[in-house]
Phi, psi and omega in degrees: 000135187298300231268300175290339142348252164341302175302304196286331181285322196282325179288317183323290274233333208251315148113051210238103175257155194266162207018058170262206174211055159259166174274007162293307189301143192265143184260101143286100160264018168199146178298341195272013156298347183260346183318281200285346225287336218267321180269325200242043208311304204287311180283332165319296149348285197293263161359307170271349143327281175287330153317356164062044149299311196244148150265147156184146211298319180234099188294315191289308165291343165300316145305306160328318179281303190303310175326283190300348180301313182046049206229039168280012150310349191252327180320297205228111187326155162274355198285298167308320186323278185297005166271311200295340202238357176255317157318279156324342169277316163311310204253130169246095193326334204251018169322162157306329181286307163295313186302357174270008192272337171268345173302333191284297177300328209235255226271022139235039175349299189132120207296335199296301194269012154280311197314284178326319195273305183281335211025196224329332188290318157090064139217125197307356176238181219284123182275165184256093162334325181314096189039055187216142195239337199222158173300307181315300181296317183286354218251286187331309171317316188300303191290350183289321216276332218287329195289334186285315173339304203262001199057027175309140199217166184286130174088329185304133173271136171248158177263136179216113213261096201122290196026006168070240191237014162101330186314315199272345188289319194283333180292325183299304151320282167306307187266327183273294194118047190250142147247114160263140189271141136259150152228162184178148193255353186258128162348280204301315171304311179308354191247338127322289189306298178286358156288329186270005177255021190278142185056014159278155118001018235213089183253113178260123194249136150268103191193168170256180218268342170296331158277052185298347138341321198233012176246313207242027200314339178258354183069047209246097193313142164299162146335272164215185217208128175226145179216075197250088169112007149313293187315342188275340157306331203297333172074137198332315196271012202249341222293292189327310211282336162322289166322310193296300204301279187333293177296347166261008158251344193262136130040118159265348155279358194284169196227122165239145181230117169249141194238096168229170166279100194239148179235153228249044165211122200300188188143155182237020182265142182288146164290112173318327202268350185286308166296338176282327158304276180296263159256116147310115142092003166269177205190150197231131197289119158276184210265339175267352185276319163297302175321318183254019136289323173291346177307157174065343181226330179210169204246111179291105194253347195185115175212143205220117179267114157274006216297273202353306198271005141296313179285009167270316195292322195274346185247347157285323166288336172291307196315306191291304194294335158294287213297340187237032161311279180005310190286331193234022201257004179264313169277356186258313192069147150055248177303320173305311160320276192266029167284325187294311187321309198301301173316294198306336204257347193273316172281286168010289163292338166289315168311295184335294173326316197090336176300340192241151164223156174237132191219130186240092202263143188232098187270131148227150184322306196247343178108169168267084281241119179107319201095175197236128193254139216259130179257181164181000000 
């Protein structure tokens, strides 16, 4: 068969075998992983998975290797490459309209089984490892350095543009002594972030970030403007209008810290099974898409690449998400196992590679008089 041809010139090559018995290696139990594999690689792949064709002991090294291999012209066809990437500079995936479609699919699953997976802190991005041993403790480190970045001082009002399930707007509260506005489209979470910030400072809107209108009605500039884990949503065609809203919210002495997932080649093409799985309609930004998006509205004073402590952060959340599966496999099923299994160990394996990056960039409108001094 060509397509197992191919696959197999390709794992080699990969340092990878096919039915071989490292735990790397991919197991086939059934051909009809190959129907599709040749035109459609990435949902094929993600698909014959959770359909249990293929197996292997370990996804996340399995990926590391593909990663480091870097032969995604076989990944990914150029034909797809290029519908796809023609398709998004047209279309603007990240619309107001579209943009609730991954809250809906994704982060509004249901608090029980994030709460589990994420623990206590329940945020969903890259935690910071820099003298932290266990997740909880790296994810708390992670909100300390973004509140030193920005210089938060007690009484300053924040912006918090994304804000997840509230943890870091409510850590902002309690420990610097901030009132922060959040936003954020997804439901479930505003409705989380307002019982655990309830009788904090801490006022939570359901809007999109784009709606300054309804967070920020006197129009009255932040301190300061935090963003964590938004920007991979805002989408190619949005990177300016992102920016412009920061910036027509903040300071003209104020700090904005964007926390984002990034890739370290421009571009607007999507992985098909993750958008179709996973985040619908993201996209992941590069370091020339932010920078000329920041022109004219903020001066980049500090940027700081963790990826690396993503795959640690991504193999804690598999660890949680294995050990209280119990809890969730009757509502869930199956296929749901291992579609998680897969997102989780794949990224993983894409950081572990370098293939992927996290970046935390610290922008002010005019520059910091003096310079800006690099925290870690």
């Amino acid at each position: 068969m060509l397509t197992e041809t191919l696959l197999d010139n390709f794992l080699t090559g990969a340092g990878v075998a096919l039915n071989g018995n490292r735990p790397y290696d991919i197991r086939i139990h059934d051909d009809r992983f190959y129907n599709e594999l040749h035109l459609y690689p990435s949902i094929a792949a993600g698909e014959g998975y959770m359909a249990g064709y293929w197996d292997c002991d370990q996804i996340d090294e399995l990926f590391y290797r593909i990663c480091r291999y870097e032969q995604y012209d076989v990944i990914y066809p150029k034909w797809v490459v290029a519908l796809r990437k023609m398709l998004n500079t047209v279309l603007n995936h990240q619309s107001l309209s579209r943009s609730r479609q991954v809250a809906e699919q994704h982060y509004n699953l249901g608090n029980d089984f994030y709460r589990y997976m994420l623990g206590k802190s329940m945020a969903y991005t890259c935690a910071y490892w820099k003298d932290a041993s266990i997740l909880d403790e790296a994810q708390s480190h992670k909100f300390d350095l973004i509140c030193r970045k920005i210089g938060l001082k007690p009484g300053e009002r924040v912006l918090d543009l994304g804000c997840g399930w509230g943890s870091l707007a409510k850590f902002m509260a309690e420990k610097y002594r901030c009132d922060v506005t959040a936003v954020n489209i997804s439901s479930e979470q505003v409705r989380f972030a307002q019982d655990i910030c309830e009788g904090l400072p801490v006022h939570v809107h359901l809007c999109d970030y784009r709606d300054s209108h309804l967070y920020n009605p006197d129009k009255q500039p932040f301190d300061k403007i935090v963003s964590v884990g938004l920007c991979e949503h805002v989408g190619y065609k949005n990177y300016g209008m992102f920016l412009k809203v920061a910036r027509e919210n903040i300071k003209e002495d104020g700090l904005f810290l964007l926390h984002t997932i990034g890739k370290s080649v421009s571009g607007n093409f999507v992985d098909p099974w993750i958008n179709k799985y996973i985040f619908p309609n993201g996209v992941l930004p590069s370091i020339k898409n932010l920078s000329e998006a920041a022109e004219n509205q903020f001066i980049i004073e500090d940027l700081h690449n963790f990826g690396a402590d993503y795959d640690k952060t991504l193999m804690a959340w598999h660890k949680n998400f294995n050990e209280n599966w119990f809890r969730f496999k009757d509502q869930y099923g199956e296929t749901f196992f291992r579609l998680w299994n897969y997102y989780l160990l794949t990224c993983a394996g894409g950081f572990r590679a370098r293939a992927m990056q996290l970046w935390q960039l610290v922008l002010s409108p005019k520059g910091v008089s003096g310079g800006y001094e690099s925290i870690r």
